[in-house]
N, C-alpha and C positions, 0 to 999 in steps of 0.2 A: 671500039666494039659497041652496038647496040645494049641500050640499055633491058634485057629483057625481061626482069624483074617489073620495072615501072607499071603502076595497076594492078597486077596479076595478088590474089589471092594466094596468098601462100602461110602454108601449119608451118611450124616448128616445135618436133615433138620434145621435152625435156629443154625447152629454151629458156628455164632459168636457170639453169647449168653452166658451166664455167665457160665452154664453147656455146654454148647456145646463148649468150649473152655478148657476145663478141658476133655471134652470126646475126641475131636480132637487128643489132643495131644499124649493124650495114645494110643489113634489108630494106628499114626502116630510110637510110638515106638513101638508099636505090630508090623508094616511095613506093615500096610494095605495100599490100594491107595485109598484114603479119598476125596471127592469130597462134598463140601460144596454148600448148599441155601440160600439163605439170600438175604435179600433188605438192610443189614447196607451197610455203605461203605466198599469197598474195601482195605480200611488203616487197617481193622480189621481180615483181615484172618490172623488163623493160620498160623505159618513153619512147609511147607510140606504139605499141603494140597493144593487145589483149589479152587475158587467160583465160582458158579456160580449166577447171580446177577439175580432170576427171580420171580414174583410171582404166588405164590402157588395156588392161587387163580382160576385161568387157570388152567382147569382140561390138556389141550395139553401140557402146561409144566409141571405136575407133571408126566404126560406119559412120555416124554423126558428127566428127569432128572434118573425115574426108570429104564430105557431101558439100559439091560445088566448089571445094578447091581446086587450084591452077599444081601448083608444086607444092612437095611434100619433101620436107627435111626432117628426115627424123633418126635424131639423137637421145631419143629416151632408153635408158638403161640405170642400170642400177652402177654404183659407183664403190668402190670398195678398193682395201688395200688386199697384196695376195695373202697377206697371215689372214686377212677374215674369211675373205671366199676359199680358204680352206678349213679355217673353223665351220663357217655356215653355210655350204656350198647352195645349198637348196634355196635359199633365200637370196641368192645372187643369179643360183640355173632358171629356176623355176618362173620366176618373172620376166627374167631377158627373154625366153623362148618365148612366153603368152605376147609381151610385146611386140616382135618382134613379128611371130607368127601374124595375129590380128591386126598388124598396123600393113604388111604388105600386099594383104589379101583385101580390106577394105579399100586401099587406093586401088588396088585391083577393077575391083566394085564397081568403083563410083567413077573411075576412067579416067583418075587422076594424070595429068599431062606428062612429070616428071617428078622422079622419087628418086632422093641419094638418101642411100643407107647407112649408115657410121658404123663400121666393122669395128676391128680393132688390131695393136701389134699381137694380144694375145693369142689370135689363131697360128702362129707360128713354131713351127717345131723351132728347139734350138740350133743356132749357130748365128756365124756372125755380121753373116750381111742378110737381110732378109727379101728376096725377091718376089714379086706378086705370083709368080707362076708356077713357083714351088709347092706351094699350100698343101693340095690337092696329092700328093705325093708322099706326105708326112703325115705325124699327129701333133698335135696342140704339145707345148712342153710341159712338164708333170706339174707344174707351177702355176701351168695357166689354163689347166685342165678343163676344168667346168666353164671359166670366160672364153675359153679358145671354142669349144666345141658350143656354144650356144650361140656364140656369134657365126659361126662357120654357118648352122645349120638356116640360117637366113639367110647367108649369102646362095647354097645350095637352093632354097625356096626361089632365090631371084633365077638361080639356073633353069630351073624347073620352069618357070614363068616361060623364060627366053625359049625355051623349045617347046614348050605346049600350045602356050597365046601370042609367039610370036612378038614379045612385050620386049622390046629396046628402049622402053622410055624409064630404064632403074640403073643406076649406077651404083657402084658400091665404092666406099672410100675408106681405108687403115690406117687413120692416126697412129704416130709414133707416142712417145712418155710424153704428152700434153700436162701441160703447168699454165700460170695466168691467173688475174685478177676472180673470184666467183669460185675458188676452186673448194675443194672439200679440205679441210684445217682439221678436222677432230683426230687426235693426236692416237684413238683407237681405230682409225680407220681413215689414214690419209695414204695418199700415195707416198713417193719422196722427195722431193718438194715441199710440197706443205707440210709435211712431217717435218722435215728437217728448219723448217721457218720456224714454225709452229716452236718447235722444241729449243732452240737456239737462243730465243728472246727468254727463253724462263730458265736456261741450266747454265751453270757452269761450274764444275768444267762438261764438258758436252762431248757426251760418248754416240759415236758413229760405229754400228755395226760392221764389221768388216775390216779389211786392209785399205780400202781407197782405190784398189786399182781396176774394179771394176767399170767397161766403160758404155755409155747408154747415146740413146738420139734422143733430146731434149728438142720440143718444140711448143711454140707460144699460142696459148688458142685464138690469138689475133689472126697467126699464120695458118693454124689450122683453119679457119673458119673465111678465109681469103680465097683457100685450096679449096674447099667446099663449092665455093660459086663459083670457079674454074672450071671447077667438077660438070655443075650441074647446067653450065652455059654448055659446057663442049659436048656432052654425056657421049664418052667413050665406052665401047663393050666391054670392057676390061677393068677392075679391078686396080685403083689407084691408091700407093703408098703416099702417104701426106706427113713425111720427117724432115729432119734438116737436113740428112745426109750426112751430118758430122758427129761424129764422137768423142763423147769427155769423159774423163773418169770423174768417179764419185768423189776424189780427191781433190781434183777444180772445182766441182758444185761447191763443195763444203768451202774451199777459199773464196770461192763469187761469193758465195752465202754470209760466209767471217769477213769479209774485206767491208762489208756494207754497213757494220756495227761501229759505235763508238768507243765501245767497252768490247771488247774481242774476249772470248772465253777459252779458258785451253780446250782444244782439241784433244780427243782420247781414240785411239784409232781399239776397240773389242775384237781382236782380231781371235777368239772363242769363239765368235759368232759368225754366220757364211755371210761371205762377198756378192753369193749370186753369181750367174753365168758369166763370165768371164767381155762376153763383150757381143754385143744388140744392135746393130746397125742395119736402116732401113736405105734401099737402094731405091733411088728417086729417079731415076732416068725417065721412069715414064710420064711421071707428072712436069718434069721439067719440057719433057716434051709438046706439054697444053700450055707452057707460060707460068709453069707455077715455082715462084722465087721465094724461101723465106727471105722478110728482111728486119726478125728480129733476135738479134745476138742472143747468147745465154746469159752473161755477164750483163748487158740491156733489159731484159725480160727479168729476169731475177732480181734485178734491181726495183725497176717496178713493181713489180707482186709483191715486196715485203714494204714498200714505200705504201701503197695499198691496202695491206694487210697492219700496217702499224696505226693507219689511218682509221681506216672504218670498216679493214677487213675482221675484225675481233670482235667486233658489234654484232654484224650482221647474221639474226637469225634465220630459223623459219625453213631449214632445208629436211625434206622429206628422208629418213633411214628408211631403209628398206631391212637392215639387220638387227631392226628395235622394233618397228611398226609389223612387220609380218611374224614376230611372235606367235 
């Protein structure tokens, strides 16, 4: 396949981010000229890219950041675990909708070529396999209320586009539980994953909410951000699921996670505490149908990211809260 990145100007909204650092890069080796968003620090840009340090929030700087761009990837969102975005809901709604709104409508604008959007699995009512074409049919699960319905309401905005402006050049993409080097660790506000890294190196014995048997789609943001340029090379009308397709329970995490230690902590299953739905799996057929393979294991990935995180992931400052800073 043609290389079609090469030269082209292209944003990456949020691309110090944990996928956006894994998309950057590749860009960077495609020889795109990559120009990055972000409120983190500056210590966090990619090699070979640029930042620019602004918020999205200002619809005049999402006009200015689009202006003479080729492609637009934008992953800018706020990042949170579901205990916070239910503590602070507003501070997770409120900014995703402004982003999300002003970033669609300035490529709009400015006649940006091709726009992928970065949905998410939280638009998904519950149950257990999740298909793109359902969405629209259901509501967001009680869990993932405020994330589900703020990302939805983008993707509807891209609906809206497609029959008003006759605009085919946006695609939308739903990450499954994305994990990976860059990811959020703060032990009040991580997913699980980095929760569960995060907390494993400092306790023992080491209590895991739940029974274990809850079972999820874990996926690498290597992979996710591979699925991204699939995405945005083929740009299909439709709505693409970007998971492995395979299901683990919380039970194997925590063994991948314990097997990787020198000093192994007992394990304490709180089972006082909820498991979570029962079981989350994203039905991939349609991306597999553009070519898109993961090819990195859990047990692989997992390994890495605390190989990483023991390294110089513990170090690394400088990441904008959105549930401290919008106070």
């Amino acid at each position: 396949m043609s290389n079609i990145f090469e030269g082209k100007k292209i944003l990456v909204t949020g691309g110090t981010g944990m996928i956006g650092m894994s998309l950057v890069r590749m860009l960077v080796e495609k020889q795109a000229e990559v120009t990055i968003v972000s409120l983190d620090d500056l210590g966090r840009t990619p090699r070979g890219a640029s930042l620019r340090c602004l918020d999205l929030r200002n619809f005049d700087n999402c006009l200015r950041v689009c202006d003479g761009i080729d492609y637009v990837f934008h992953l800018a969102g706020v990042k949170g675990s579901p205990d916070m975005t239910r503590k602070q809901p507003a501070s997770f709604f409120v900014p995703t909708l402004m982003f999300n709104t002003n970033m669609i409508e300035a490529a709009r604008m400015c006649g940006v070529e091709r726009f992928l959007y970065t949905s998410s699995i939280g638009v998904y009512a519950p149950a257990e396999i999740f298909y793109e074409d359902d969405v629209w049919q259901t509501f967001p699960s009680e869990n993932d209320k405020f994330a589900g319905w703020a990302k939805r309401m983008a993707e509807l905005q891209i609906e809206a586009y497609k029959i008003q402006y006759n605009l085919h050049n946006f695609v939308t993409v739903r990450p499954a539980n994305v994990y990976g080097n860059y990811d959020n660790f703060d032990p009040n506000n991580a997913m699980v994953i980095p929760s569960l890294i995060n907390r494993v190196l400092k306790e023992n014995p080491f209590v895991v909410w739940g029974d274990g048997s809850a079972i999820r789609d874990f996926i690498h943001a290597d992979d996710v951000a591979k699925g991204m340029l699939i995405a945005i090379e083929q740009m299909p009308n439709q709505p693409i699921n970007l998971g492995s397709g395979v299901g683990y329970s919380i039970k194997e995490l925590v063994e991948i996670i314990v097997n990787n230690l020198e000093i192994k902590p007992e394990v304490i299953w709180d089972i006082s505490k909820p498991s979570g739905d029962k079981k989350r799996l994203m039905d991939v057929t349609r991306a597999k149908s553009l070519g898109f393979k993961p090819q990195i294991s859990l047990a692989e990935g997992v390994k890495d990211t605390i190989d990483w995180y023991r390294e110089i992931g513990h170090l690394i400052k400088g990441r904008y809260n959105a549930f401290t800073e919008n106070k």
